[in-house]
C-alpha positions in Angstrom: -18.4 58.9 -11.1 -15.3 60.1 -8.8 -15.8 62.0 -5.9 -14.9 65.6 -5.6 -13.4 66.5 -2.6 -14.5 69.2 -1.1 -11.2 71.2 -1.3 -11.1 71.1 -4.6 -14.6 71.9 -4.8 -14.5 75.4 -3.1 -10.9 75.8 -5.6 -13.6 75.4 -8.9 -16.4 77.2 -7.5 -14.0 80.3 -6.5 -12.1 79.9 -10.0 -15.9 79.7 -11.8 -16.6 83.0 -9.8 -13.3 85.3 -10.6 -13.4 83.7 -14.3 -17.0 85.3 -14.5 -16.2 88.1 -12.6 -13.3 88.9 -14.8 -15.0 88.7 -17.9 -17.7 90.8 -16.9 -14.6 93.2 -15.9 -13.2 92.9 -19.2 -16.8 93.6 -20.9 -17.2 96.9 -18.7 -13.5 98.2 -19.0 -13.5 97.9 -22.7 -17.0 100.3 -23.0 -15.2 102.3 -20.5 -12.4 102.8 -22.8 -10.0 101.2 -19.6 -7.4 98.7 -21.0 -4.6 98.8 -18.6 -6.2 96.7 -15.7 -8.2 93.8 -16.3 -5.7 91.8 -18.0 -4.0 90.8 -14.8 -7.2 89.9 -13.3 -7.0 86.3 -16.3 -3.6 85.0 -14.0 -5.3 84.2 -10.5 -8.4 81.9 -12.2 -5.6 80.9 -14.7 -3.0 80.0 -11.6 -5.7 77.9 -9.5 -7.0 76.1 -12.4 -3.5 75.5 -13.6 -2.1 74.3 -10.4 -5.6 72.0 -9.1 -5.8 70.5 -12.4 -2.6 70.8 -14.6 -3.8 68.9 -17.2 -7.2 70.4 -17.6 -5.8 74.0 -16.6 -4.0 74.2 -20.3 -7.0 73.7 -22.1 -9.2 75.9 -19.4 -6.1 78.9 -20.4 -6.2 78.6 -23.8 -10.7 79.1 -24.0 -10.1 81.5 -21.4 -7.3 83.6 -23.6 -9.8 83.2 -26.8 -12.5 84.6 -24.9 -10.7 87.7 -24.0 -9.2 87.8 -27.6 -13.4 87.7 -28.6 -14.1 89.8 -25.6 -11.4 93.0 -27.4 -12.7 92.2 -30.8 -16.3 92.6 -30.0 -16.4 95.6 -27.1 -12.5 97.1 -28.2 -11.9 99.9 -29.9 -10.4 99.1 -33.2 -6.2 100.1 -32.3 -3.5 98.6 -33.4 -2.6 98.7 -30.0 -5.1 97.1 -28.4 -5.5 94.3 -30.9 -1.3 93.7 -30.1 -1.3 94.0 -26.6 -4.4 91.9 -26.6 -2.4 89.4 -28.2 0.8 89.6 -26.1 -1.5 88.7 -23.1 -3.1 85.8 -24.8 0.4 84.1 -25.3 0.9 85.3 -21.3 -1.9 83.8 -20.0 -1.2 80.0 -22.4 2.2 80.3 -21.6 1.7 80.9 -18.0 -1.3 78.0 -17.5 1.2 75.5 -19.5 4.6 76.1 -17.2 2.0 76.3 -14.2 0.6 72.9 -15.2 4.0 71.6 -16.1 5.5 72.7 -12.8 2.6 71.1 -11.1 2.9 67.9 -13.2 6.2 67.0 -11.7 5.2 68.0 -8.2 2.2 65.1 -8.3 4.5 62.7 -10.0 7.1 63.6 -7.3 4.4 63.0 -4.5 3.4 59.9 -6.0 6.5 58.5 -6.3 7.4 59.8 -2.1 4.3 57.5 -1.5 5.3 54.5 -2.9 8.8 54.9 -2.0 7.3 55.1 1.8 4.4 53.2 1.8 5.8 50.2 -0.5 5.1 47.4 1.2 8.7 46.0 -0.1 11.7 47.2 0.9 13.5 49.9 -0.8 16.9 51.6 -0.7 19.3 52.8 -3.1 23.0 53.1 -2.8 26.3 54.2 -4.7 27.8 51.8 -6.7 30.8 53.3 -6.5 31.1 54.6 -2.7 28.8 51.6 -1.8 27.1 53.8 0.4 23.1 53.7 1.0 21.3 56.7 -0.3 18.0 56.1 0.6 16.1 53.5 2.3 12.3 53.5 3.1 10.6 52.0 6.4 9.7 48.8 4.9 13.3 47.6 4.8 13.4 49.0 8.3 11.0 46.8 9.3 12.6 43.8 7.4 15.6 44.1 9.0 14.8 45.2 12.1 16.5 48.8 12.4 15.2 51.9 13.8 14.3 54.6 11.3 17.7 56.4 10.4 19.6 53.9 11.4 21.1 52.7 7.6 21.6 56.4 6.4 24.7 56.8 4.5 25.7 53.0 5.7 27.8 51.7 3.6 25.8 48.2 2.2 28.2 45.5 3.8 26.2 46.4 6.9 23.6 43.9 5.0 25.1 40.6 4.6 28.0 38.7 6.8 29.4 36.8 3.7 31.2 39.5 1.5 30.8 37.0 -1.7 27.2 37.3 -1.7 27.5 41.4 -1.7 30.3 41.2 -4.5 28.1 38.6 -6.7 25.0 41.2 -6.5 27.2 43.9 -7.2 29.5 42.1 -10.1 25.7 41.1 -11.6 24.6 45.0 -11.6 27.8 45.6 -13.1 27.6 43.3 -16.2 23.9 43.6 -16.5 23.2 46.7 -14.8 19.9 44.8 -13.2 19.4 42.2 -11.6 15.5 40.2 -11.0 13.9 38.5 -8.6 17.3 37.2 -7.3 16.9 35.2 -3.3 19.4 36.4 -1.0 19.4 36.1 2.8 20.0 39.2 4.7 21.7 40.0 8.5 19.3 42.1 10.6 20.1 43.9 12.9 20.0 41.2 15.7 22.3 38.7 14.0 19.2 36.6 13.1 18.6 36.1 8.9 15.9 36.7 6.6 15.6 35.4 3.0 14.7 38.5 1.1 13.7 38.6 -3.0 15.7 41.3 -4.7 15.6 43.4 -7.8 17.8 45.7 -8.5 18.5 48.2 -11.2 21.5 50.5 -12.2 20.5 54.7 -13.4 22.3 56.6 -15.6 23.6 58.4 -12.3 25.2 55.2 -11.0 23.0 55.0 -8.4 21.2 51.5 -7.7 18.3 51.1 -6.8 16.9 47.8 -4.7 13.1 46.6 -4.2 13.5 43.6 -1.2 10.6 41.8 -0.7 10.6 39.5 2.2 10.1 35.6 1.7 11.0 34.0 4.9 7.8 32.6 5.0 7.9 31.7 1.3 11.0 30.1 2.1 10.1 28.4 4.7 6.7 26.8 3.0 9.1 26.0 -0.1 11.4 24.3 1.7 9.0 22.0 3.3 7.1 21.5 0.4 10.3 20.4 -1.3 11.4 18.1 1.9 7.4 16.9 1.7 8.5 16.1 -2.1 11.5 14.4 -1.3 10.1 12.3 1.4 6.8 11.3 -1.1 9.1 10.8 -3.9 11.3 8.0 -1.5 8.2 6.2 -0.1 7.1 6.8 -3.7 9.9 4.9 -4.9 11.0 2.5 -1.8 7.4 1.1 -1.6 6.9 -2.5 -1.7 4.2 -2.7 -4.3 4.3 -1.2 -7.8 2.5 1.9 -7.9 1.3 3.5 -11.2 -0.6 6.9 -11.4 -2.9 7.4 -15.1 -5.6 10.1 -15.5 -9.0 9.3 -16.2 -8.1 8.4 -20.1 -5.7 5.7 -19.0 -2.8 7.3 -20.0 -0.1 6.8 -17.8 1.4 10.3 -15.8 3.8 8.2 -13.0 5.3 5.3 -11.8 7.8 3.7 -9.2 11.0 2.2 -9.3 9.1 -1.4 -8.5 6.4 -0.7 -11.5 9.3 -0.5 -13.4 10.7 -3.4 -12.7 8.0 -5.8 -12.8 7.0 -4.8 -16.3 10.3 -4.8 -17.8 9.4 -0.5 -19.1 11.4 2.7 -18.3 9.3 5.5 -16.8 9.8 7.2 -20.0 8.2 4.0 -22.0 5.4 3.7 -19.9 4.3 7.6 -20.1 4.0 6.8 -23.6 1.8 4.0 -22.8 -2.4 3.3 -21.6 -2.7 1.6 -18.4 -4.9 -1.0 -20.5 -1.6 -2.2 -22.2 -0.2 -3.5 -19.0 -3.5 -5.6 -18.6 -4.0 -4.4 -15.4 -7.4 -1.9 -16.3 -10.5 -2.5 -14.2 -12.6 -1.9 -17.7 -10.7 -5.2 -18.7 -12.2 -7.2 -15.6 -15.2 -5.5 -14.6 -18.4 -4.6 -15.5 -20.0 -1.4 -16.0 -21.8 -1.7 -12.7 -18.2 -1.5 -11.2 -16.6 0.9 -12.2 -19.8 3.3 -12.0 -19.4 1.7 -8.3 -15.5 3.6 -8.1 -16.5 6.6 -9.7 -19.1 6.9 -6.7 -17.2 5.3 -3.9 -13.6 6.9 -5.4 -11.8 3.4 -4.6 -12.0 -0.3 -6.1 -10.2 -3.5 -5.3 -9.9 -5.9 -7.7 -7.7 -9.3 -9.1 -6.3 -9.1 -12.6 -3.1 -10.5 -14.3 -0.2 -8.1 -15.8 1.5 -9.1 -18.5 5.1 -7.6 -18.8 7.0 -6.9 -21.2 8.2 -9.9 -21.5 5.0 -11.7 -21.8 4.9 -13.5 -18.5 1.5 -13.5 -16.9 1.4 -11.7 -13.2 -1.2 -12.2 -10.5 -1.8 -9.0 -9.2 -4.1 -7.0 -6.8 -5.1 -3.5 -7.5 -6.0 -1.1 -5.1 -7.2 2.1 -7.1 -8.4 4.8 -5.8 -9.4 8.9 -7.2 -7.0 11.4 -6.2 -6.0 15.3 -7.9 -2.9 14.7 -9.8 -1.1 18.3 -10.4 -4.8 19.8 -10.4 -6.6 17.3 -12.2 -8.7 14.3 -11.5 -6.6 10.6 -12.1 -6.7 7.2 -10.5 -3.6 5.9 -7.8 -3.3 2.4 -8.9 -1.1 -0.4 -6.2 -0.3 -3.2 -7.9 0.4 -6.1 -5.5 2.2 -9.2 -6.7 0.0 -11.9 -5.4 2.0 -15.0 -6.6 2.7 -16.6 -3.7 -0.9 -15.8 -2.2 -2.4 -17.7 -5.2 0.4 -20.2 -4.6 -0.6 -20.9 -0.8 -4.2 -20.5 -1.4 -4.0 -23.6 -4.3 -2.1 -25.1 -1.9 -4.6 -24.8 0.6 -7.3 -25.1 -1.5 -5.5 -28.8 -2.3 -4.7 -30.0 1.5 -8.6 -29.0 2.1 -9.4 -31.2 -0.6 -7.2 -34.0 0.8 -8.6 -33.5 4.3 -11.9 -33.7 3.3 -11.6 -36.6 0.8 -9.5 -38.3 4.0 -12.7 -37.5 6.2 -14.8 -39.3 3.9 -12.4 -41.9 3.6 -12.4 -42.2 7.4 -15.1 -44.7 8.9 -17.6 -42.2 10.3 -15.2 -39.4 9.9 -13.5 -36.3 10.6 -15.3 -33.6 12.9 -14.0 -29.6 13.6 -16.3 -26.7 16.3 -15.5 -23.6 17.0 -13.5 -22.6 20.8 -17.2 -23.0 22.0 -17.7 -26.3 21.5 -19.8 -25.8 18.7 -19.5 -28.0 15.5 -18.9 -26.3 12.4 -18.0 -29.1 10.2 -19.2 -32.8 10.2 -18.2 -35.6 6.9 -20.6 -36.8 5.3 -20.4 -40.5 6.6 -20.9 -39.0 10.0 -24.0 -37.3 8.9 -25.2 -40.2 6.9 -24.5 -42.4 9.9 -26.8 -40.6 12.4 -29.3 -39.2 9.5 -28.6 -35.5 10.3 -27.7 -32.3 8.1 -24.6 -30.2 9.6 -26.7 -27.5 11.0 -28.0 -29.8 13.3 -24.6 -31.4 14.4 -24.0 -27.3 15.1 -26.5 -27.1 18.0 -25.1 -30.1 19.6 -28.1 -32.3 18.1 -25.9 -35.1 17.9 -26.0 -36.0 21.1 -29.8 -36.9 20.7 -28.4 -39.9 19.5 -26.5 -41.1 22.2 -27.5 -43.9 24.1 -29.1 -43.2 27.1 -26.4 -45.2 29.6 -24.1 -42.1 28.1 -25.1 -39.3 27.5 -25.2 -37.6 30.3 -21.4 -38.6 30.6 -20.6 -37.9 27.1 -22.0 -34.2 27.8 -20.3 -33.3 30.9 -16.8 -34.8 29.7 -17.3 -32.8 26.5 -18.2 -29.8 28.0 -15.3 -30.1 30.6 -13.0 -30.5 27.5 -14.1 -27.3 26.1 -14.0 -25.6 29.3 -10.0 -26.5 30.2 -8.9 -26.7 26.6 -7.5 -30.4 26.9 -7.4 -33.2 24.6 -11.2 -35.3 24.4 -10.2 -38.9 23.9 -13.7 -41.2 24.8 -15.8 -44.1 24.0 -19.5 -44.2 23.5 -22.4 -45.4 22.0 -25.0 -44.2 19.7 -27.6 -44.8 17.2 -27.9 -44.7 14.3 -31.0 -43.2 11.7 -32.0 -46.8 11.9 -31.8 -47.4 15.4 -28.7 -49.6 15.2 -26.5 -49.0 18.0 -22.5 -48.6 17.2 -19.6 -47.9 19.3 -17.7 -45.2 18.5 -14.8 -43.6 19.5 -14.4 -39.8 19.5 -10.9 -38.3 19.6 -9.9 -34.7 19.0 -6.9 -31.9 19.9 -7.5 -28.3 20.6 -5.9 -26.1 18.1 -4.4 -22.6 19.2 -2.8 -19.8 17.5 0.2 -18.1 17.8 -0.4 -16.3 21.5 -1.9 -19.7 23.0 -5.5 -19.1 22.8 -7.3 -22.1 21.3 -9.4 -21.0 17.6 -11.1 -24.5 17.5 -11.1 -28.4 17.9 -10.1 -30.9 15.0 -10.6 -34.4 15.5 -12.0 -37.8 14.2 -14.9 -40.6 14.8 -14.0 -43.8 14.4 -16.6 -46.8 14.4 -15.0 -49.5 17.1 -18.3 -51.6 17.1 -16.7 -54.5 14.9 -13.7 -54.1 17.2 -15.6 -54.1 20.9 -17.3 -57.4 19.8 -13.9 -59.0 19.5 -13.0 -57.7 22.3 -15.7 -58.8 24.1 -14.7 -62.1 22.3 -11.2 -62.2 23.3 -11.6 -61.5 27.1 -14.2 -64.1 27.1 -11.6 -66.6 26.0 -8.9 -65.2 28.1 -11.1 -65.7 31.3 -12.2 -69.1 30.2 -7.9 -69.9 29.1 -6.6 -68.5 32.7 -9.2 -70.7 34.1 -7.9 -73.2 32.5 -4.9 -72.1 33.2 -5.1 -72.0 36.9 -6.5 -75.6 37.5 -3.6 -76.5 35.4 -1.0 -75.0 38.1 -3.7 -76.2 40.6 -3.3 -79.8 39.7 0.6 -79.5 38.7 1.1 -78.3 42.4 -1.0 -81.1 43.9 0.6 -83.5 41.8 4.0 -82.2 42.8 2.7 -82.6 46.5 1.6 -86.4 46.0 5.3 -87.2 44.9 6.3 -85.1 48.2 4.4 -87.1 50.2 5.2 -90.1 48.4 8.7 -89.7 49.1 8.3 -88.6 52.5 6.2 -92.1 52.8 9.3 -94.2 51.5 11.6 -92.1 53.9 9.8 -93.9 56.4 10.9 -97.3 55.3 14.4 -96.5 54.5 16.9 -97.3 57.6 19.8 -96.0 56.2 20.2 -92.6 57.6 22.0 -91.1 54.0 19.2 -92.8 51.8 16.9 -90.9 53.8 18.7 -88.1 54.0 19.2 -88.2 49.9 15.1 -88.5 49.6 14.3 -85.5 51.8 16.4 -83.4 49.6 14.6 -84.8 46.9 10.9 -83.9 48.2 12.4 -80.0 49.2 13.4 -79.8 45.7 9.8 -81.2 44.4 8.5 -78.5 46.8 9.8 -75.5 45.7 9.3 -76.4 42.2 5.6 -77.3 43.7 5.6 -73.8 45.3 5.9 -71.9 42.1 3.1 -73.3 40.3 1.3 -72.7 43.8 2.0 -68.9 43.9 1.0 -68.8 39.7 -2.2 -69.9 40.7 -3.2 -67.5 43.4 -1.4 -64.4 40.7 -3.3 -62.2 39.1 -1.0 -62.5 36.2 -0.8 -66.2 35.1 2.5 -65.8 33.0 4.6 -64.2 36.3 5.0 -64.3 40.0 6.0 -62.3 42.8 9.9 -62.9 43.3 9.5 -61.5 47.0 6.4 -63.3 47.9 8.0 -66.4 46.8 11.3 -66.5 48.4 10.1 -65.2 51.8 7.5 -68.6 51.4 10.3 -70.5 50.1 12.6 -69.6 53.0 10.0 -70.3 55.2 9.3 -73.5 54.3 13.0 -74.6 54.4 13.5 -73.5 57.8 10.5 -75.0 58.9 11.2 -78.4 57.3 15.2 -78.7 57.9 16.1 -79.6 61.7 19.3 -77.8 62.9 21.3 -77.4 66.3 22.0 -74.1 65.6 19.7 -71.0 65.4 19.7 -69.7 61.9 18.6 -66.0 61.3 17.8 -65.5 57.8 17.7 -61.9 56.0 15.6 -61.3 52.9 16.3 -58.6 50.5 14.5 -59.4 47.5 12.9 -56.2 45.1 8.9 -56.0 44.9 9.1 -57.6 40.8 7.7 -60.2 38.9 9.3 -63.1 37.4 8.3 -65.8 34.8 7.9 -69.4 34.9 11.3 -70.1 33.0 13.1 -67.9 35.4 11.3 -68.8 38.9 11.8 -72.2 38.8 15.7 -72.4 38.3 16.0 -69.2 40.8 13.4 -71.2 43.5 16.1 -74.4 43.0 19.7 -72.7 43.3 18.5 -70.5 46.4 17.5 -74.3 47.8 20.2 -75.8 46.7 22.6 -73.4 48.2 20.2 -72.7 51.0 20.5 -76.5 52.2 24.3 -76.9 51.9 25.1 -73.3 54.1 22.4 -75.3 57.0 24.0 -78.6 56.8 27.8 -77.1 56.6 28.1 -73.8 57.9 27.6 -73.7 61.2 28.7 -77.2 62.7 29.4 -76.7 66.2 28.0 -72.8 66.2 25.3 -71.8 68.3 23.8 -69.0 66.0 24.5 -68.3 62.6 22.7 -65.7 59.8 21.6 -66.5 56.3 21.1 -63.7 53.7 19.5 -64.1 50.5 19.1 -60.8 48.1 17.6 -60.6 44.5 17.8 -57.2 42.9 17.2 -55.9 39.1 19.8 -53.8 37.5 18.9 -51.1 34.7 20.8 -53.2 32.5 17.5 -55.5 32.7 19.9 -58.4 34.5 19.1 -60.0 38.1 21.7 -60.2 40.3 21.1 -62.9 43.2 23.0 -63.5 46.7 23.1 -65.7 48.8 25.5 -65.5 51.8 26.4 -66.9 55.6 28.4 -66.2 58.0 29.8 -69.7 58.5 32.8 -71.5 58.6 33.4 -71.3 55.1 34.3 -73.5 51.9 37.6 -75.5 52.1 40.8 -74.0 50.6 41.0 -76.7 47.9 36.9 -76.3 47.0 36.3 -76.2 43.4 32.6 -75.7 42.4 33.6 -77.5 38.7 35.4 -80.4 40.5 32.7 -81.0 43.0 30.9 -84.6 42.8 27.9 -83.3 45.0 24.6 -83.6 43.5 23.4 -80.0 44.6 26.8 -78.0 43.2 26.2 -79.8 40.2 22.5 -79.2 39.6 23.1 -75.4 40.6 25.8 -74.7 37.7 23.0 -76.9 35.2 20.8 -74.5 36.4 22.9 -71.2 36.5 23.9 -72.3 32.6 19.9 -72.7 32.3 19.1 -69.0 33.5 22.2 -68.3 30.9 24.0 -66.3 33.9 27.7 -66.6 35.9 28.2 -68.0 39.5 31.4 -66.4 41.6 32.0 -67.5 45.2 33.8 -65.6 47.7 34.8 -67.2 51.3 35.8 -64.8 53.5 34.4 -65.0 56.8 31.5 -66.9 55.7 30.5 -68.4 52.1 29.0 -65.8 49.3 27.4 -67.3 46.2 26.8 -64.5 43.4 24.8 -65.1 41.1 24.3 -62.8 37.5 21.7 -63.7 34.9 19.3 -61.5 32.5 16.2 -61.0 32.7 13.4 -62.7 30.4 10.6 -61.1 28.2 
């Protein structure tokens, strides 16, 4: 029940007490015979009931005005009179509670109209539409646009917006329509600064407009964001790598992307008409019950399917669905992946693994991977077989149980060292086998690293050398017993060499002609320096070559010991620290004696001193390029080393052709012999 208030309350208690009062007036006047008062005492209950409740005061006036009609009948005289004046003041006191009422009427509706004109929480003014000029305005639209209160009475409504077209629109719309609704329009305040504003206006049969503004910066502002928000989702939406496709929880496709399109060959149109089943790509087609209870709990699933497009080709895909609210109502996301060239590359791999490992096996004792620790992760099976362990064991570094006991301790430290630095391990060793058989083998293996350097694992291989040891072993036997061999061979070639030196140097003895003797000496120096080679072959290291240096300085030595001269010879040796064969030592050891012996016997007649120079050197060209020089008198004018009839010239171009080289003399103060041949292999 409403509430009384307590104004009104004292208003119906007084109008209660005069109404009773003035019927009990009325009762008393009529016995007295006194009709000329008491009618006037009906207006002031009628007036306060009237004007407190004009609705409820015509009803309380017209049972008032038949109770005094009843009042006269029953206590009145019977007149004429009285009966018509009695009557006369019923239609007073109806007609004066109904314009009371009426009158009051239009002041509430007025009041309530002042209150929501002032206390609207929209905007409101009305203006002139033909003066343009505002009327009225309440403080709300104050507020809005940021005036003080009188400020926009009797404006004229330009004052509102900065762009006259957007006045003359609203206006031109009133006009034609004469109302406008909910149009957006953005106001100037009073600052300069704008508001977007919601306006409906309508046009009265006085011309006058009126104009509710409701203020939707805010709205604005959200709606613009939210449409920006749109646009941006829509472009990722559409610009994403994978197909996307968005179905509610029947199946029935609601959205898709520009790539979902594409890969199954549908407009967007065609595939809202379609199930998400029909693309092949459903989870209910490739999973179990269990499953997809599983997404309806967890909200998401991953899975591999194939899509079939529309034109029948068959599409590895991943989907990625997941639950969302689509427009207000539960529906799954689902990204489709192409996977193609995953499945491609993972057959692929899938096939080089199966070609690795078949290569292990294939592989004598096989292929071996660990882990950056050192740790081994994967062993072939003829590894395993060969030292009768299972892989987890080879993982714990068991394998090296089965190394012989001369390495392991070797084999660990050099294993662990490789981890440790990250190098390459490349080593021999032994072990045994489940049968106790011991084999040589030999481990190699690389470090593998990713892309920023750091090293993922090891890969590498065992290879069973035992077969290969003993044949080595076999082979440097016979080499030692074949350069033993070898060596008495150059042994007993040099001492034979000697016994025709000394032979010769015997018959010198006997011989009185001085040029026969002279002839047989030559002979033995060239038996020694041939004798000489296979001398300095014997004491080598490496039966097949010699010391070029070693052997000239002896050679030199020899000669200057053995040949007599007046003159003191200095001799200068420049010969490279290399090796030379057989083939090549003994021709070289002959020209240099040759040529040696003919500067000692010619050179430096009547001289006191003289210098010899002998240099061998090696070109990168792989050829040798000998000297030998003095500083003697030099060669006659008319010497030709082709026309010669010496013995010596001749066997040094025999042997120059020999080494396959060229000679060149120069005789300018003193004799140079040049001398170019390649080198042999």
């Amino acid at each position: 029940m409403a509430e009384i208030s307590r104004s009104r309350l004292i208003i119906i208690i007084v109008a209660a007490l005069l109404t009773l009062s003035t019927l009990l007036i009325t009762i008393f006047s009529l016995k007295s015979g006194v009709v000329d008062v008491y009618p006037y005492l009906y207006i002031v209950p009628v007036i306060l009931v009237a004007y407190e409740y004009p609705r409820s005061g015509v009803y309380f006036t017209i049972i008032l005005g038949w109770l005094y009609l009843g009042l006269v009948y029953f206590y009145g005289a019977f007149n004429v009179q009285l009966l018509a004046s009695s009557s006369v003041w019923f239609y007073v006191f109806v007609s004066l509670g109904v314009l009371i009422s009426a009158y009051t009427n239009e002041i509430v509706r007025q009041r309530k109209y002042l209150d929501i004109f002032v206390n609207s929480q929209s905007g409101i003014f009305t203006f002139d539409l033909e003066s343009q000029k505002i009327q009225q305005h309440n403080a709300r639209l104050d507020h809005i646009l940021g005036y003080e209160s009188g400020d926009l009475d009797n404006r004229e409504i330009s004052i509102l917006w900065d762009k006259p077209d957007v006045m003359h629109t609203l206006i031109s719309r009133i006009r034609q329509d004469r109302a406008v609704n909910d149009a957006e329009i953005e106001f100037v305040k009073k600052d300069g600064s704008r508001v977007w504003a919601q306006v409906t206006a309508s046009l009265t049969v006085e011309n006058l407009v009126v104009c509710f503004v409701a203020d939707i910066s805010e709205r604005k502002n959200v709606s613009d964001k939210l449409r920006e928000s749109e646009v941006q989702y829509q472009l990722l939406f559409d610009q994403a790598g994978d197909a996307i496709v968005i179905h509610n929880m029947d199946g029935i496709i609601l959205d898709a992307n520009k790539i979902a399109c594409q890969s199954s060959g549908y407009s967007l149109d065609e595939l809202k008409k379609m199930r998400i089943m029909d693309l092949g790509i459903s989870p209910c087609a490739e999973r179990t019950r269990a499953n997809i209870k599983e997404m309806e709990v967890k909200g998401s699933l991953i899975y591999e399917t194939i899509h079939r497009n529309r034109f029948g080709s068959e599409i590895p895909t991943e989907i990625s669905s997941s639950r969302i609210d689509y427009h207000g109502h539960p529906a799954v996301i689902c990204i489709i992946r192409d996977i193609s060239e995953r499945k491609r590359a993972e057959a692929s791999i899938r096939e080089r693994e199966q070609r690795f490992r078949m290569t292990g096996e294939l592989i004598p004792y096989g292929v071996w991977i660990c882990d950056a620790s050192g740790q081994f992760t994967y062993c072939s099976e003829s590894f395993l077989a060969l030292i009768g362990m299972k892989q987890e064991d080879c993982k714990n570094h068991a394998w090296m149980r089965q190394l012989s006991p001369e390495d392991a301790e070797r084999t660990k430290n050099d294993w662990m060292q490789t981890v440790q630095t990250g190098g390459f391990w490349d080593y021999e060793y032994r072990i045994f086998d489940k049968t106790g058989q011991e084999h040589f083998i030999l481990s190699r293996g690389s470090p593998i690293r990713d892309s920023s350097g750091k090293i993922t694992s090891f890969v590498g291989i065992h290879l069973d050398i035992t077969d290969r040891r003993q044949y080595e072993n076999q082979l440097e036997t016979s080499v030692r017993e074949k350069e033993v061999i070898i060596k008495e061979v150059h042994h007993r070639v040099k001492n034979n060499m000697q016994v025709i030196s000394g032979f010769l140097q015997l018959q010198t003895n006997y011989i009185k002609d001085p040029e026969s003797a002279e002839k047989l000496e030559e002979c033995q120096r060239r038996v020694r320096s041939m004798a000489l080679v296979h001398e300095k072959l014997y004491q080598s290291k490496h039966l097949g070559f010699i010391n070029v240096a070693e052997y000239l300085k002896s050679l030199t030595s020899e000669l200057q010991e053995s040949y007599v001269v007046q003159t003191e010879v200095k001799f200068e040796v420049d010969v490279e620290n290399i090796n030379i064969n057989l083939d090549t030592a003994i021709p070289c050891g002959l020209i240099i004696n040759e040529l040696l012996t003919n500067s000692l016997k010619y050179a430096f007649k009547g001289r006191s001193s003289g210098t010899l120079g002998i240099s061998l050197h090696l070109s990168p060209d792989h050829r040798f390029t000998l000297k030998v020089s003095d500083n003697g008198t030099g060669l006659p004018k008319n010497f030709d080393l082709k026309s010669t009839a010496t013995l010596g010239m001749q066997l040094v171009q025999v042997l120059v052709r020999q080494l396959g080289g060229e000679i060149t003399i120069t005789s300018q103060q003193g004799t140079t012999f040049t001398i170019t041949f390649p080198e042999k292999f």
